[in-house]
N, C-alpha and C positions, 0 to 999 in steps of 0.2 A: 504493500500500500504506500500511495506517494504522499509524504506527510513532512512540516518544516521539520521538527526535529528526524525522520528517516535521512532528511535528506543533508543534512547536517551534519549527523552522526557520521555519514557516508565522508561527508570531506573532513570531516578530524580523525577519522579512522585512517585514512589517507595520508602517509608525510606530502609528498609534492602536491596536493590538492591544499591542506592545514600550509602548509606553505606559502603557495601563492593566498589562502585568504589571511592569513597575518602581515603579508606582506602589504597586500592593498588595505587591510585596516590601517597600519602602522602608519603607511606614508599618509593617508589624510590626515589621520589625529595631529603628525607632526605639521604637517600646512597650517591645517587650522592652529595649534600652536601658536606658528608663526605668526599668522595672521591678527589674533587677539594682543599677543605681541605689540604687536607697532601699532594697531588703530588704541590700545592702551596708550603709547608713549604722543601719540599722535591727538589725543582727545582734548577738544577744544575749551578754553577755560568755561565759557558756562556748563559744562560737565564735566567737572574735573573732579567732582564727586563720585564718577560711574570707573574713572582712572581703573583701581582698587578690584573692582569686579570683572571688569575686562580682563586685568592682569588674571587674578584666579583662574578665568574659564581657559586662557590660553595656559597654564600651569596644570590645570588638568589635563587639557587635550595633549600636552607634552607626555601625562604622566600616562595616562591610554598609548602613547606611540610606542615609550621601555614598555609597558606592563605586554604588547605583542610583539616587540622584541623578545624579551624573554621567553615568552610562551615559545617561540624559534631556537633562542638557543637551548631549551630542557629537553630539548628532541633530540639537541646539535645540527641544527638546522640554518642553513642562511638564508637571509631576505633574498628574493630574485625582484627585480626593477619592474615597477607597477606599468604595469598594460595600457598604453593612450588611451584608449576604448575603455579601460574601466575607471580611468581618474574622477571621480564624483566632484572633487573641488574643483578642479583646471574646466570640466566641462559646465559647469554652473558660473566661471565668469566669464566664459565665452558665450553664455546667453547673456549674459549681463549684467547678473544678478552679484548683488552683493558688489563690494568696494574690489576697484580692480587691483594686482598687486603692484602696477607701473605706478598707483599713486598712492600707493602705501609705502613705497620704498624712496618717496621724496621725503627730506621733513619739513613738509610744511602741514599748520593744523588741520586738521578736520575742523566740518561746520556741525552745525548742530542737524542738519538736514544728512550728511553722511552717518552720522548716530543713527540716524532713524533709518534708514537703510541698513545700514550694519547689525542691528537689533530686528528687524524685517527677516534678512535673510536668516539670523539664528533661530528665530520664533518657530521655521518652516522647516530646516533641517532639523533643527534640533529635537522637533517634533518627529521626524522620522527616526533619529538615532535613538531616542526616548522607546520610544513601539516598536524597533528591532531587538534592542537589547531585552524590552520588558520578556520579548519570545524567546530570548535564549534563556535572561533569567527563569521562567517558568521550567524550562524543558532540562534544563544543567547547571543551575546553581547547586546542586550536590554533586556537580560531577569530579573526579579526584584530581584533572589535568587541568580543567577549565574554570569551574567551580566558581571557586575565590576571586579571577577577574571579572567574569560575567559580574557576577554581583558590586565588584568595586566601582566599573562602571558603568554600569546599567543606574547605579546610585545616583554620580555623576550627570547623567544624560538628566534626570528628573530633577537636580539642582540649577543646570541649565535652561532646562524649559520654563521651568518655575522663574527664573531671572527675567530670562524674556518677558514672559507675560507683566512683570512687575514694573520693569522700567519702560514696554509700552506705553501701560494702563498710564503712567506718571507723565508721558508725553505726549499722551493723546489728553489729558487731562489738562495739561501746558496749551494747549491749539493746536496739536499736531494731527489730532485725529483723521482726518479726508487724508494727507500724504501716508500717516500706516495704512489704511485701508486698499490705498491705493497700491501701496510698496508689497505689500503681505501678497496681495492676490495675482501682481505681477510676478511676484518669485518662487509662489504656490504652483502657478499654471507650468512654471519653464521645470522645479522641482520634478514634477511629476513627471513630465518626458524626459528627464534627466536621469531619474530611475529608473525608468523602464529600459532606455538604453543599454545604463550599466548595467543592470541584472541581464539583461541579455546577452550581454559581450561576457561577462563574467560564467554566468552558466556554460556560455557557450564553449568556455575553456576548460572549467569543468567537467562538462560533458567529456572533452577531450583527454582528458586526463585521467579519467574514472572510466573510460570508453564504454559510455553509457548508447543502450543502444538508441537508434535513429526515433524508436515511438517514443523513447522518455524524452528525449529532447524537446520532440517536436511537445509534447504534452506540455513541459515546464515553460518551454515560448509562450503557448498558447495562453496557459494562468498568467503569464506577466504580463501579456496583451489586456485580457479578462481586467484584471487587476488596475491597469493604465487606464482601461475604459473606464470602468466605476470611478474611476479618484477624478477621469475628467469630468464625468458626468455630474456628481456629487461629491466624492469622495474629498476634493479638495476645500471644503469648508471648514476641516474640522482643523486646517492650518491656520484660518487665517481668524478664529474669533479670539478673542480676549476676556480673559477672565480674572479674578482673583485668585492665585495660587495659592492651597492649602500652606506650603513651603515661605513663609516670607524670610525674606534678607538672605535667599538660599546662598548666594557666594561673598555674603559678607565676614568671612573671614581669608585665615592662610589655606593654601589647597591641603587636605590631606596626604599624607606620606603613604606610598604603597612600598617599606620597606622589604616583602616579601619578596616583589618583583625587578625592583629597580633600587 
């Protein structure tokens, strides 16, 4: 039966499958990193209160990139170089979305209007990275290999979303509301073809690697098709509303250490 943890199971069971996926986790977490990185050092005095938080989320996504490193080296395994086709971040600012890296790498400030963009795009990723993890959390937080990270950031992912939503609410609250609205549903829409992409180029290598045969391929297209349909149809609302987070001041502290791993 084709099911997400069977089919999971199959590529951690797998070195060069478990491989290539900690590989492509690794390198976004460390982009994203980067990225929180410098829109941190970059954030324009009227938010220089959000400084702090920004830094955090990029300290975490640093610590996601060791915690799948290591998962690589407890195998003795090395990272192999992530696939064009399946780069989730490099493909998301070629549609547009989120602050590009040619202007993160000047220093000059950010406005108050690239916050709002930059907190846009997290709101909608990080609402996917949030509902990925919570799947593996359910299916392998007791598992003995994976276990302990799933759950450290799966943690993570839900302190991020929680942030989002908080320092929206606080900007649409300020007059910003019509520009989030706007922002959220422009980076919802590209989001979503952007996933369906990667999971396709991703399976597809997959496939290859597992030499799954030609009906399970064609089948797991088909659900990511399926899947793209529904989120265009509907599915993509459930990125773009705003709420109050159970979580408040979720990254108002230092990041957590994951000394086990890194």
């Amino acid at each position: 039966m084709l099911s997400a943890k069977s089919l999971f199971q199959e590529i951690l069971d797998n070195d060069e499958s478990f491989r290539l996926f900690c590989s492509i986790a690794a390198g976004g977490e460390a982009q994203g990193g980067w990225e929180n990185g410098r829109i941190a050092a970059l954030v324009p005095d009227a938010e220089r209160a959000l400084a702090p938080k920004i830094a955090r989320h990029g300290a975490d996504e640093d610590k996601h990139g060791r915690i799948f490193a290591a998962l690589l080296n407890k195998r003795g395994l090395a990272p192999v170089p992530v696939p064009p086709e399946t780069d989730y971040t490099m493909l998301l600012e070629r549609q547009g979305i989120g602050l590009a890296h040619d202007r993160l790498r000047r220093d000059e400030p950010l406005t108050v209007r690239d916050v709002v963009v930059y907190l846009a795009h997290s709101r909608v990723t990080e609402q996917r990275a949030a509902e990925q993890l919570g799947l593996l959390r359910r299916h392998f937080a007791g598992h003995p290999e994976i276990g302990k990270a799933v759950r450290i950031i799966s943690d993570d992912e839900v302190n991020h979303l929680a942030y989002t939503h908080e320092e929206l609410l606080r900007l649409a609250a300020a007059g910003h509301g019509r520009l989030i609205q706007r922002t959220l549903r422009a980076c919802a829409l590209a989001e979503i073809r952007v996933h369906r992409d990667v999971s396709l180029a991703v399976m597809a290598r997959m496939g290859r690697i597992l030499r799954w045969p030609r009906a399970r391929s064609a089948l797991l297209a088909a659900s990511i098709h399926a899947v793209y349909a529904y989120e265009r149809l509907v599915g993509w609302h459930r990125m773009v509303t705003l709420a109050a987070p159970e979580r408040r001041d979720a990254l108002g502290g230092p990041a957590a250490p994951a000394p086990e791993f890194a």
